[in-house]
C-alpha positions, 0 to 999 in steps of 0.5 A: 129212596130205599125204604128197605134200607137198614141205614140209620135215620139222621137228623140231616135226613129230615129233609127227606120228608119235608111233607104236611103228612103224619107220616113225614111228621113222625118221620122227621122225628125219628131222624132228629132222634137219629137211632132207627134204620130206615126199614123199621120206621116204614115197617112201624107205620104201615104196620100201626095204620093198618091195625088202626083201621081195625081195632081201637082203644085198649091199653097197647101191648108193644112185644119185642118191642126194639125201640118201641116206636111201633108203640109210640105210633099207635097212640099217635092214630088213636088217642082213645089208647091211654097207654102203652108198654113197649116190653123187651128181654133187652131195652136198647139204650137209645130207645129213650131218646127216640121216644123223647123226639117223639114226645117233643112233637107229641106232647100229649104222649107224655107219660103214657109210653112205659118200657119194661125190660122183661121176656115176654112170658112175664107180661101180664095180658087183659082182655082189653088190651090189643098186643101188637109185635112186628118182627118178632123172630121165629117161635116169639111170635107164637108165644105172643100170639098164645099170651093175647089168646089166653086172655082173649085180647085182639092180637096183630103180629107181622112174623118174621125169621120162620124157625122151620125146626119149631114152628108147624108147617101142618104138612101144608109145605107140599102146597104152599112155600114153607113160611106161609105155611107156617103163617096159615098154621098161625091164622087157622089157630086163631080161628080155631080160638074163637077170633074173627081174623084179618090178614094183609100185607105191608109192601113188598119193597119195604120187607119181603117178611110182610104178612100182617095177621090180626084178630079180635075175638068173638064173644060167644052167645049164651045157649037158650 
């Protein structure tokens, strides 16, 4: 099975994970609610499982959000998480229904997963949220990375579509392959900001884009 397909999930695709795993658990309501690609499930679970092993708790900020199913999964591994909002400049219509299959099998998450249709530089940030976003194209990705640094909130983004004409290369790009210049700029940022910083990859064959960067920040110490 391809994971890097863009195909859409089906309910007669629910076969495909027949598994006791969480992981096929979540899979197979995805397919009953039959609106996401195959890609963006992969992509959603190893993103939220990664970030999970790192940073618990916290209200969870899903930005660019698509369908919000990253969102979902986070509440999902972490219950100590009381809530999320999964915002986007434009709710797809069918986002309800994949959140309503997920709450199906999860009812504990009911209630608790609000959408908001807004740009992101409306969002409201606190300092005990943790912001994730997967995918958000090009110089998307910076501005959720300035609102969670604003507000010293723990970030995770997994960056996508490098605008080369916006985003900073540093005069990095006569070393390294232009985009992972630009992700280098993004994580040398957050250091520079205070933040104690981790980067992973997801696996290759589910997106070439899958350079993970998170960061919680540091609280300094009062001067004797």
């Amino acid at each position: 099975m391809k994971k890097a397909s863009k195909n859409r999930l089906t309910p007669q695709q629910a076969t495909l994970f027949k598994g006791n795993t969480l992981f096929d658990k979540i899979a197979r309501a995805v397919c009953r609610a039959g609106t996401l690609p195959r890609k963006e499930l992969y992509e959603a679970w190893e993103m939220a499982k990664r970030v999970r092993r790192k940073y618990r708790g916290g209200r969870v900020l899903d930005l660019a959000c698509g369908h919000g199913l990253l969102a979902h999964i986070m509440l999902i591994l972490d219950d100590s998480s009381k809530k999320a909002m999964a915002v986007d400049k434009k709710i797809p219509l069918n986002a309800k229904k994949l959140s309503n299959a997920l709450i199906e099998s999860w009812p504990r998450l009911k209630n608790r997963i609000v959408y908001k249709e807004k740009p992101v530089q409306d969002v409201l940030v606190y300092s005990t949220d943790i912001v994730v976003s997967a995918h958000a194209c090009g110089a998307l990705t910076d501005l959720i990375m300035d609102k969670a640094i604003d507000q010293h909130a723990k970030i995770a983004v997994l960056p996508c579509c490098h605008d080369l004409k916006i985003c900073t290369t540093g005069s990095l790009d006569g070393w390294m392959e232009k985009t992972l210049a630009v992700d280098t700029i993004r994580a040398q940022r957050l250091q520079s900001k205070g933040y104690k910083i981790v980067t992973q990859t997801i696996p290759k064959d589910i997106t070439p884009k899958n350079r993970l960067l998170m960061g919680a920040y540091l609280k300094t110490k009062n001067p004797l």
